[in-house]
C-alpha positions in Angstrom: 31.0 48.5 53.8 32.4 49.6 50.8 30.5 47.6 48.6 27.3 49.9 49.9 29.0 53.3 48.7 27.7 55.0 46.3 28.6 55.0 42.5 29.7 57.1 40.8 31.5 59.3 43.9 34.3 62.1 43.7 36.9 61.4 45.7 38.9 64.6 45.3 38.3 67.7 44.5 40.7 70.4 43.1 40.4 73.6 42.2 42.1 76.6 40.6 41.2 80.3 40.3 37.6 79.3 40.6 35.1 82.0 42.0 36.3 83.0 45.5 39.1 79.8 45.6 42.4 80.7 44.4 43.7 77.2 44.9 41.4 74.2 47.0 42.8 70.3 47.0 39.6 68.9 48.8 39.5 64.9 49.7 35.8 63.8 49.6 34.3 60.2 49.1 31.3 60.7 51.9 27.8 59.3 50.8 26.4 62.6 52.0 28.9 65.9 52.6 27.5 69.3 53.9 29.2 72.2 53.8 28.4 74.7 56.4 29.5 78.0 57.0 28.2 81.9 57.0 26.6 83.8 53.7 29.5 84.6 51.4 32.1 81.8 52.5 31.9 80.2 49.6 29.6 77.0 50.0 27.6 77.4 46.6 30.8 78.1 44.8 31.6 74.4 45.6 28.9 72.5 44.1 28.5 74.9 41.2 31.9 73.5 40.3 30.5 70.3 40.6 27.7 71.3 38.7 29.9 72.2 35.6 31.0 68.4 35.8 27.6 68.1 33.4 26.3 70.1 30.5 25.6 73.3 30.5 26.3 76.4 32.4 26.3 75.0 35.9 23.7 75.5 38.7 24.2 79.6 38.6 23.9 79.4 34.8 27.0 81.9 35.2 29.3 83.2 32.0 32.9 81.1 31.7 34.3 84.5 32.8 32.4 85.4 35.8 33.4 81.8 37.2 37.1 83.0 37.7 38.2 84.4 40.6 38.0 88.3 40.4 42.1 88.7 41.4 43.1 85.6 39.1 44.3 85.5 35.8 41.1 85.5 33.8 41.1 81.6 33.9 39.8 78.9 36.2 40.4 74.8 36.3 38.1 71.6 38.1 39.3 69.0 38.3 37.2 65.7 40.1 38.8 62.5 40.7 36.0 59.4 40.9 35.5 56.2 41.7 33.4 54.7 39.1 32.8 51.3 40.6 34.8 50.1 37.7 37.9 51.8 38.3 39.3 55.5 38.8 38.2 58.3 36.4 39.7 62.1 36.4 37.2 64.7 34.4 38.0 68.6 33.7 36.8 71.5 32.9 37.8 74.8 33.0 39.0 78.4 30.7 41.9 78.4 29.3 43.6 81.3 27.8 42.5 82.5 23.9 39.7 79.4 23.9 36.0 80.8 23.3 34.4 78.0 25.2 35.3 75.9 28.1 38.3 72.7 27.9 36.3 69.7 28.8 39.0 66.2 29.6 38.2 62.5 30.6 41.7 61.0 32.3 43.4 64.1 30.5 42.1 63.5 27.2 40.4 66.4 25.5 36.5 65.7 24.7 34.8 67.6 22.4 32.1 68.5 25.2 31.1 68.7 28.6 27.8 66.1 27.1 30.8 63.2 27.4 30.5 63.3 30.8 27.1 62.4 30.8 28.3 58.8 30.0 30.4 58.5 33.6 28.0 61.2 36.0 24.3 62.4 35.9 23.7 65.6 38.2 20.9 66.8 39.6 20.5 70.0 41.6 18.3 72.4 43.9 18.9 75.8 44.6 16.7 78.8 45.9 16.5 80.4 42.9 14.6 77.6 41.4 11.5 79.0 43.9 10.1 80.8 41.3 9.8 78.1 38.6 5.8 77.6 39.1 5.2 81.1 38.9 8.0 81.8 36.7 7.9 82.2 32.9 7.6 79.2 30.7 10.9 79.3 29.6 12.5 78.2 32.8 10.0 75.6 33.0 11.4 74.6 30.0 14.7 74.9 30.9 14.0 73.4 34.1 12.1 70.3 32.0 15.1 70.1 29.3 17.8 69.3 32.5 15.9 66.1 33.6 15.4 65.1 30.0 19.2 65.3 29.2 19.9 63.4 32.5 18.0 59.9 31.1 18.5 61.1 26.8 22.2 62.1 26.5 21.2 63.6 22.9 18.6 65.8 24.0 20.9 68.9 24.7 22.3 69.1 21.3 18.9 68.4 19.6 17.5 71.5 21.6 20.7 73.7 20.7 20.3 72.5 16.6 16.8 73.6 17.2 17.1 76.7 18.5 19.3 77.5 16.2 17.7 76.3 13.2 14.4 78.8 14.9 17.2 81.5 14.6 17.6 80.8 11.0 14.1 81.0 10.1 13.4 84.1 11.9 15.8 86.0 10.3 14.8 84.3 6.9 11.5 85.6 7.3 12.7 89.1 8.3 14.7 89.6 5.5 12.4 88.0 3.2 14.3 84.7 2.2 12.9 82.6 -0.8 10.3 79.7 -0.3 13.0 77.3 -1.6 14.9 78.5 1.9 12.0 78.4 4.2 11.1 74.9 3.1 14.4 74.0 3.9 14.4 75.4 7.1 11.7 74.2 7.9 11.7 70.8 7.6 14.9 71.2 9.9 12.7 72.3 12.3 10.1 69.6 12.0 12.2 67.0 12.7 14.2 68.6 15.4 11.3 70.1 17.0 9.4 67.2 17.3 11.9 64.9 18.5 12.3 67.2 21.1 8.8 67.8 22.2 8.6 63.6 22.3 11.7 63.4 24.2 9.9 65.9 26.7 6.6 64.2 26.8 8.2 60.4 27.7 10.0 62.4 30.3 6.9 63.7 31.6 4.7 60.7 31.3 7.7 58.2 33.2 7.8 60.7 36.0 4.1 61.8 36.2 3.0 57.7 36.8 6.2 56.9 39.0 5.6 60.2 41.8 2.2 59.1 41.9 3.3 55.2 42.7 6.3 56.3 45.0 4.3 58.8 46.8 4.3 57.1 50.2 8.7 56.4 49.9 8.9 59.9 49.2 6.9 61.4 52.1 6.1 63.9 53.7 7.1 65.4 50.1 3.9 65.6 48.2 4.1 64.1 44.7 3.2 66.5 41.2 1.1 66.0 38.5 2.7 66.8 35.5 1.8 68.0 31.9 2.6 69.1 29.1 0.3 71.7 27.2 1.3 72.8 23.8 -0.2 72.3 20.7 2.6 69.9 19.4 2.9 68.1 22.2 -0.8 67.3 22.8 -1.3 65.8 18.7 1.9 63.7 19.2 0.0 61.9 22.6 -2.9 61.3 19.7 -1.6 61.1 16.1 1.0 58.9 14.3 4.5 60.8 14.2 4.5 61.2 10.4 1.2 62.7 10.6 2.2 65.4 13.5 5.1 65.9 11.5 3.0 66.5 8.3 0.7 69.0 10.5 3.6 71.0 11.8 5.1 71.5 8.5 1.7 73.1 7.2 1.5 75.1 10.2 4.8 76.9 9.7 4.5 77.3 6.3 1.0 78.7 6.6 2.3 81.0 9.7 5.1 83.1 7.9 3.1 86.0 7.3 2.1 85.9 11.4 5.3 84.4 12.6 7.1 87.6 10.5 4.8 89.9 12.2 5.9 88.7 15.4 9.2 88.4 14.9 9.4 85.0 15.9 8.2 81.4 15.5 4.6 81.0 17.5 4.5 77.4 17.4 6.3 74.4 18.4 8.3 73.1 21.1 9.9 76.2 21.8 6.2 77.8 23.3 5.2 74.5 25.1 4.8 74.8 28.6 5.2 72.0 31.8 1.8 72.8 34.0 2.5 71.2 37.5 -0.4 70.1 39.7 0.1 69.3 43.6 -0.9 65.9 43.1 -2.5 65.1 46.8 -4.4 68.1 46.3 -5.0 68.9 42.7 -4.4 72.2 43.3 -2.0 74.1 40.3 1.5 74.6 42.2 1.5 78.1 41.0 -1.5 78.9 43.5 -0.4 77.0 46.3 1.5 78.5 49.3 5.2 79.2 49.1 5.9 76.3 51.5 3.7 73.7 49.0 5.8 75.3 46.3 9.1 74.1 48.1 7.7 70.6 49.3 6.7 70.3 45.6 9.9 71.1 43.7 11.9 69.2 46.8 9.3 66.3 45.7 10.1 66.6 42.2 13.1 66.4 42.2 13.7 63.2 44.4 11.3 61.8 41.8 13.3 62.8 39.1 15.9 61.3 40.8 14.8 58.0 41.3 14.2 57.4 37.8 17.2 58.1 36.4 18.6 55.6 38.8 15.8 53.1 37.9 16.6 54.5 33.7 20.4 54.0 33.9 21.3 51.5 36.5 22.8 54.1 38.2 21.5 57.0 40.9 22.9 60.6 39.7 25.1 62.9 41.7 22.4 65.5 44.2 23.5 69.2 44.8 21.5 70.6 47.2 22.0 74.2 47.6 20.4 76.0 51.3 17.3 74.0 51.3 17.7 72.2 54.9 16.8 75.4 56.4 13.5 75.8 55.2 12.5 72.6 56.1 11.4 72.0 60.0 13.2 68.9 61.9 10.8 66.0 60.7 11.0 66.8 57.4 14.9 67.4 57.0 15.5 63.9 58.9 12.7 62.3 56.1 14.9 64.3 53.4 18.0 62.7 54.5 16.3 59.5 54.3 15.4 59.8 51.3 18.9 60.5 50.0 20.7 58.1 51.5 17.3 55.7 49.9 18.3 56.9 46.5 21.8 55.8 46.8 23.6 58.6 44.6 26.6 60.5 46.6 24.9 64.1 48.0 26.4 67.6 48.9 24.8 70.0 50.9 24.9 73.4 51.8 23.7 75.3 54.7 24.3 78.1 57.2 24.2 76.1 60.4 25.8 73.3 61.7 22.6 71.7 63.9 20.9 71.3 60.3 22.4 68.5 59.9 22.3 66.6 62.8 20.3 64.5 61.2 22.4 63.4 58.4 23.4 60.0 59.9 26.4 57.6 59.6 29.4 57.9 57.3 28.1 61.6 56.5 30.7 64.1 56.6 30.1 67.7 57.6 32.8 70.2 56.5 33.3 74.2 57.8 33.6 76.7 54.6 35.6 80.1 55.4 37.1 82.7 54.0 38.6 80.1 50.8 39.3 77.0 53.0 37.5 74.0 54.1 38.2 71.9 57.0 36.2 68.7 57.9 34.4 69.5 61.4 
């Protein structure tokens, strides 16, 4: 039996000082755990701090100083114990006092980022506020995009931080009226950044767009998306030779300064691409189809997304999924469980009440959230 659990799993959870949890030593090791309790108790507080076992900003995309607790010293610790498959593994993150960033650790060792962890634990998560994205503005697309690109390319984060910093530089170059000699320079950063990034995007795009369509029948009654990317950049690299896109989008940035000063920023490149999603059964854009189709859709996308990073790495990621079992009727949640348990990576749930997840099978582990504890019901 144990041979069938998932890897990588946490087996502990600790926490200190962390949003509403002054101090929480949780055991875990479940294939699927959901935590169930009223608005407020503190469910989404628990896998946002396993969402900041990854890169970035967590699932809330919260400052460092809004995650600890209000009545706590200004600081906050997590600390996940897992079973690798291979052997035990510890990582941490957390404030510590007079540091301007996080303290990331791997078995107590300092690392020099949370993008270490990425070589033990992929995450993937779902949360309400993601409901907007198809009729949000490009930029969470992008956003949205950049997460399941960093979870099969470990070095896609920092190329996308270099970049947008190296945009930075420019802008202000071109406001201030910096010398050609600097501009060139600049810009030839950019070229190379920004178009290893938008090719990074577009094999991301064009593994998941042909494998949702093939796995659309495993993933039911979730229907599969079409997906695109549509951006200048991105539409010569699916036609030209690298060197020549490259050549292209130096021209265009030098031959834009005047425009791109004008505007205050940079008008093209990666940074202005956007991911157009079409509900693939219907060929409908997801941005006109009904709120439910919206939620199917992203649901869909995500499982999708999932399954190739298990197929990419040999290994399924971690699934946080934040108050979505409610919006779902019965047949669908018992498919969704289904398809977790199919995709083999541990799961953690959230949800307001307990008979949503009566469905969630053998070896699942429900556990009540209230008032800053958690017992297992």
């Amino acid at each position: 039996m144990a041979a069938s659990l998932p890897r990588p799993r946490i087996l502990r959870l600790r926490l200190q000082d962390f949003r509403s949890y002054p101090r929480l030593d949780l055991p875990l090791g479940a294939c699927l755990t959901a935590f169930c309790g009223p608005n407020g108790a503190g469910k989404t507080n628990l896998l946002e701090a396993i969402s900041l076992l990854s890169p970035g900003r967590g699932l809330r995309r919260a400052t460092l100083t809004a995650l600890a607790r209000r009545e706590g010293p200004g600081t906050f610790s997590i600390l996940a114990d897992l079973d690798t498959g291979t052997g035990p593994l510890a990582l941490a993150t957390g404030l510590v006092p007079d540091e301007a960033g996080r303290e990331c650790r791997i078995d107590r060792e300092p690392v020099s980022s949370a993008m270490r962890f990425l070589d033990h634990l992929t995450l993937l998560w779902l949360t309400p506020d993601q409901d907007g994205l198809f009729r949000g503005p490009a930029g969470d697309r992008r956003r949205f995009l950049d997460r399941l690109v960093l979870a099969v390319d470990s070095a896609h984060g920092s190329r996308v931080s270099s970049f947008e910093t190296a945009l930075r530089h420019r802008n202000r170059l071109l406001e201030e009226g910096g010398g050609p000699r600097w501009l060139d320079a600049i810009e030839q950063e950019i070229v190379e950044l920004g178009t290893a990034v938008a090719a990074a995007r577009a094999e991301t795009v064009a593994r998941l767009d042909a494998l949702a369509e093939r796995d659309a029948a495993l993933m039911a009654p979730f229907p599969f998306a079409r997906l695109t990317l549509e951006g200048e950049l991105e539409q010569r690299l699916g036609s030209m030779a690298a060197g020549s896109v490259e050549d292209w989008y130096r021209a265009a940035l030098r031959d834009g300064r005047a425009r791109d000063r004008a505007a205050g920023r940079t008008l093209i490149g990666p940074q202005a691409s956007d991911l157009a999603v079409l509900h693939g059964p219907k060929g409908e854009p997801a941005a006109t189809c009904s709120t439910g189709e919206q939620k199917a859709l992203l649901l869909g996308l995500i499982l999708a997304q999932a399954r190739l990073i298990g197929q990419m790495r040999g290994q399924p990621p971690m699934l946080l999924v934040d108050e979505v079992a409610a919006h779902l009727d019965a047949e669908r949640r018992a498919a969704l469980y289904r398809i977790l348990r199919m995709l083999g990576g541990q799961v953690f749930l959230s949800g307001t009440d307990p008979l949503l997840f009566e469905a969630l099978g053998e070896g699942a582990s429900l556990m009540m959230v209230r008032d800053g504890s958690v017992v297992d019901a």
